[in-house]
N, C-alpha and C positions, 0 to 999 in steps of 0.2 A: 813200866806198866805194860804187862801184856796182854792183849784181848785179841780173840778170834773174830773174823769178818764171816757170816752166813755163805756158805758158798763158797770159802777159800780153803779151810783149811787152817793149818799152821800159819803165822806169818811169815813171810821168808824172813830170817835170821840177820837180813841187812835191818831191817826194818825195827828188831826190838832194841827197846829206849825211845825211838820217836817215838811222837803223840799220834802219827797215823800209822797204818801199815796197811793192804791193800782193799782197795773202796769195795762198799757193799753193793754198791751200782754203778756202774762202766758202761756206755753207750756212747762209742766215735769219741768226740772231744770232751765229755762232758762224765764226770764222776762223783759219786757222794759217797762220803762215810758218819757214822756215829764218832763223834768224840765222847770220850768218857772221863771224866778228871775226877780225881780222889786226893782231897784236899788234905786228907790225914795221912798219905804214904807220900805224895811227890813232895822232892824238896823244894822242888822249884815254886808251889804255890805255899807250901810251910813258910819260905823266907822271903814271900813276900804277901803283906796283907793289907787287905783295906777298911777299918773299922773296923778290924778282927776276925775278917772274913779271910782266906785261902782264895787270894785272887789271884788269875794269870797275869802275867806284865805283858803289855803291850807287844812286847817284842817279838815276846813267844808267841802271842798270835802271827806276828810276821814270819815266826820260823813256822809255824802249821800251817801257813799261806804257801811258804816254799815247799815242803813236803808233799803235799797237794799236788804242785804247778809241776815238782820233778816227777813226779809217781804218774802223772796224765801224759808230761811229756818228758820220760827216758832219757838217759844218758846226757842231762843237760845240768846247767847249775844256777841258782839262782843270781842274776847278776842286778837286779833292781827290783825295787816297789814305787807305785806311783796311787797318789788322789788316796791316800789309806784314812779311812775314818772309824774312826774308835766308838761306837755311837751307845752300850752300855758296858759296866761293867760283866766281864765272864770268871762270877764266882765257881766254886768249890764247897762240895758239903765235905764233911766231916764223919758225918755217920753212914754215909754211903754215897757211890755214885753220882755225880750230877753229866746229865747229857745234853749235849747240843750238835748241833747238825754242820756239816763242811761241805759245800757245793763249789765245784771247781769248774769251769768251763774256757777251751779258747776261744778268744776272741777273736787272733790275729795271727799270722803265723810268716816269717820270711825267711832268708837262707838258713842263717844262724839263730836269729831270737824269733821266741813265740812269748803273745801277754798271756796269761791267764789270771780269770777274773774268780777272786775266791770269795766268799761269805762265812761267815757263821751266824747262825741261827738259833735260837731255844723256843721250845715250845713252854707258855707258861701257864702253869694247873694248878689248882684247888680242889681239895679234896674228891678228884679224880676225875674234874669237870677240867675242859678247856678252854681258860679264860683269852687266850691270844696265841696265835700257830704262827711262825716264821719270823718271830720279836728279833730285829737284828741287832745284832752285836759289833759285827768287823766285818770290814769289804775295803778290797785291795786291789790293784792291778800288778802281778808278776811276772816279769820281763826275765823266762832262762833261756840261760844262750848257751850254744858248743863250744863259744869260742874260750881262748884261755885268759885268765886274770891279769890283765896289768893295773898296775896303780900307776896313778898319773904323779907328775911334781906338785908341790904346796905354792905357791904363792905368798909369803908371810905377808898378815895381817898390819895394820900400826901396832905399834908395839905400844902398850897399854902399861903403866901401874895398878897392879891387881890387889886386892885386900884379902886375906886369908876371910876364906866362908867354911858355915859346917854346913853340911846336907841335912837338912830337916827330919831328912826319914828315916834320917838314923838314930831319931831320939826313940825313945821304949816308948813314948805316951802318945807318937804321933797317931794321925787318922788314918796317912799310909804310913805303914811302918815296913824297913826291912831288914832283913837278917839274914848271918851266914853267907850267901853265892852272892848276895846282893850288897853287901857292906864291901864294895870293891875299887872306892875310889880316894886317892889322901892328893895333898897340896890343892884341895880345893881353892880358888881363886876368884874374885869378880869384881865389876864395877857396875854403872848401870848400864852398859853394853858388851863388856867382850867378859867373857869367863874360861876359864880353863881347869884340868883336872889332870890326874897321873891315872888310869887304869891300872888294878895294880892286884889282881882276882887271890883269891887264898889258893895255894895248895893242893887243898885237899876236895877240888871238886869235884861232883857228883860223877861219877865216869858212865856209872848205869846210863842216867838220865841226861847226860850231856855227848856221848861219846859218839854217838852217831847225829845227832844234828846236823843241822844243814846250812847255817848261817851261824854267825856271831851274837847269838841273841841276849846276851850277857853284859860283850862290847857297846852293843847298841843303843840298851839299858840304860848305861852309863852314860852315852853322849848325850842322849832326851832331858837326865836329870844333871846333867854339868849345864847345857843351855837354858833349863830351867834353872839355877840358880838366883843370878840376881829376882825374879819375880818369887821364889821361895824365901830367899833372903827376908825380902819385904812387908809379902803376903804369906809365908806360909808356902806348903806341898801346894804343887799344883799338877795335873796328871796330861796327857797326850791328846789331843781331841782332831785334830786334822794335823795330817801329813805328806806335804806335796811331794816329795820324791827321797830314796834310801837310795843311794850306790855303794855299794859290795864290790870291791876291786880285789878281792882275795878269793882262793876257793879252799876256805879249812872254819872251824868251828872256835868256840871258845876254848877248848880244851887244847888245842894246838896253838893257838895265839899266845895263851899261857906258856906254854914251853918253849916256844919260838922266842917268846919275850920277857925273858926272868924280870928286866928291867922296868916292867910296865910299860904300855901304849901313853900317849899324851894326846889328849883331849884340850881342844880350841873349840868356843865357840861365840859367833856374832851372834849376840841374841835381836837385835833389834831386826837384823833380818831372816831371823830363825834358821843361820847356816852356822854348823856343825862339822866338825872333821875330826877322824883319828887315823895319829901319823905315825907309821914307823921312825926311825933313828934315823935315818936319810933322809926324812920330810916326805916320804910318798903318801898320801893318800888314801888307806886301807880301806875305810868309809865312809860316809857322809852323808848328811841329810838337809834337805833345804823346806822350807816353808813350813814349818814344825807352828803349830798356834797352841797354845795352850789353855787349859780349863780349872782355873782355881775349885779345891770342892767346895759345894754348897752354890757355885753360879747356877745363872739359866742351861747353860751351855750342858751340864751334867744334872741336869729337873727330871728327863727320862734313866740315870741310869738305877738300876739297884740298890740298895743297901742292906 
């Protein structure tokens, strides 16, 4: 998706495929842009839906946290997220444009890593009144650093007898449903505490819209709904709603992890302490997420988001 920023110009050509390219306002540490998503051209909100709606996945907000936090601060990479709250859904229309707002700011800044604290926002209107200005959607803390990627060793877990699970969302009638880039995981497994999965992405993905991203926002996907398992098992899809910390040990995309890994990634996860990992073939640690809580739809927990 390409759009011009007021006052820039063309994008610079790193930038097309991301969801941002350069802020319409820049001041010291602090930057905004227009997001624009168009539910009927990205594949990424096509293959994934929520009640039939064109919604972003969580992750992808985490990659448009990263973009943000690299584009304020240059030549760094995104190495973490911390305290991430998922607080409505960020639909997609269909027949045109939907907009919402990206405010990026440092907080913190030391030799190698700087946070920066991102939002998104929508303005919400009726018939061309403005029923509520700054409705938050997602706010995150992102940790880029200069320094270079290691992945740590694994630890292995007890070792569990797992029962073969399907993913929910991969049925056609679900509430979240997904499809194509998002049907990426097989040897699903769980119990009612540890679960595991193969990441195992198709082929043929999107190269436009994945090719320059900034994170593994795909991989990440997958780790959310393998820990989510046993509680979809039980209850049904259940979706993201707080998340204490992501670690990102790699610096390459989902499109490179695909190739690096014909074999597919393998996916562990504790659910009962909502930690998550995915391991290279040597057991290193390429990602991971801890304090993950989740929100069955229809709770209190998702009362404000949209539908």
């Amino acid at each position: 998706m390409r759009r011009r920023s007021p006052g820039f110009g063309v994008p610079d050509p790193a930038s097309v495929g991301r969801y941002l390219g350069q802020p319409e306002q820049h001041s010291g540490d602090q930057a905004q842009w227009t997001l624009m998503l168009d539910g009927r051209h990205d594949p990424v909100l096509r293959d994934h839906t929520v009640d039939g709606l064109p919604t972003l996945p969580g992750t992808f907000a985490l990659e448009i946290a990263a973009e943000a936090a690299t584009v304020l601060v240059p030549g760094t990479r995104a190495r973490a997220f911390h305290d991430t709250k998922f607080e409505a859904f960020i639909h997609a229309r269909t027949d045109h444009p939907s907009s919402y707002t990206v405010r990026a700011a440092v907080t913190q800044r030391e030799r190698l890593d700087t946070t920066v604290r991102v939002v998104i926002t929508s303005t919400v209107t009726r018939h061309g009144r403005v029923l509520r200005a700054d409705r938050p959607h997602f706010e995150t803390d992102v940790t880029v650093t200069r320094s270079p990627a290691r992945a740590p060793a694994f630890t292995p877990w007890p070792r569990q007898p797992l029962a073969p699970a399907e993913d929910p969302c991969y049925r056609d009638d679900g509430i979240v449903r997904l499809s194509g880039m998002f049907r990426n995981t097989t040897e699903c497994r769980t119990d009612n505490r540890y679960a595991a999965a193969r990441w195992y992405p198709s082929p043929q993905l999107p190269t436009e819209r994945l090719g320059h991203t900034v994170i593994p926002a795909l991989l990440l996907d997958a780790l959310i709904r393998t820990t989510a398992l046993p509680t979809a098992v039980q209850h049904g899809p259940a979706v993201p709603h707080r998340l204490g910390h992501v670690g990102i040990h790699l610096s390459t995309n989902d499109l490179d992890l695909a190739a690096q890994h014909p074999e597919g990634i393998r996916l562990v996860a504790d659910t009962t302490r909502g930690h998550a990992v995915a391991l290279g073939p040597d057991d290193s640690i390429l990602a991971e997420m801890t304090g993950l809580t989740l929100a069955g739809l229809g709770s209190p927990a998702l009362s404000a988001h949209s539908w």
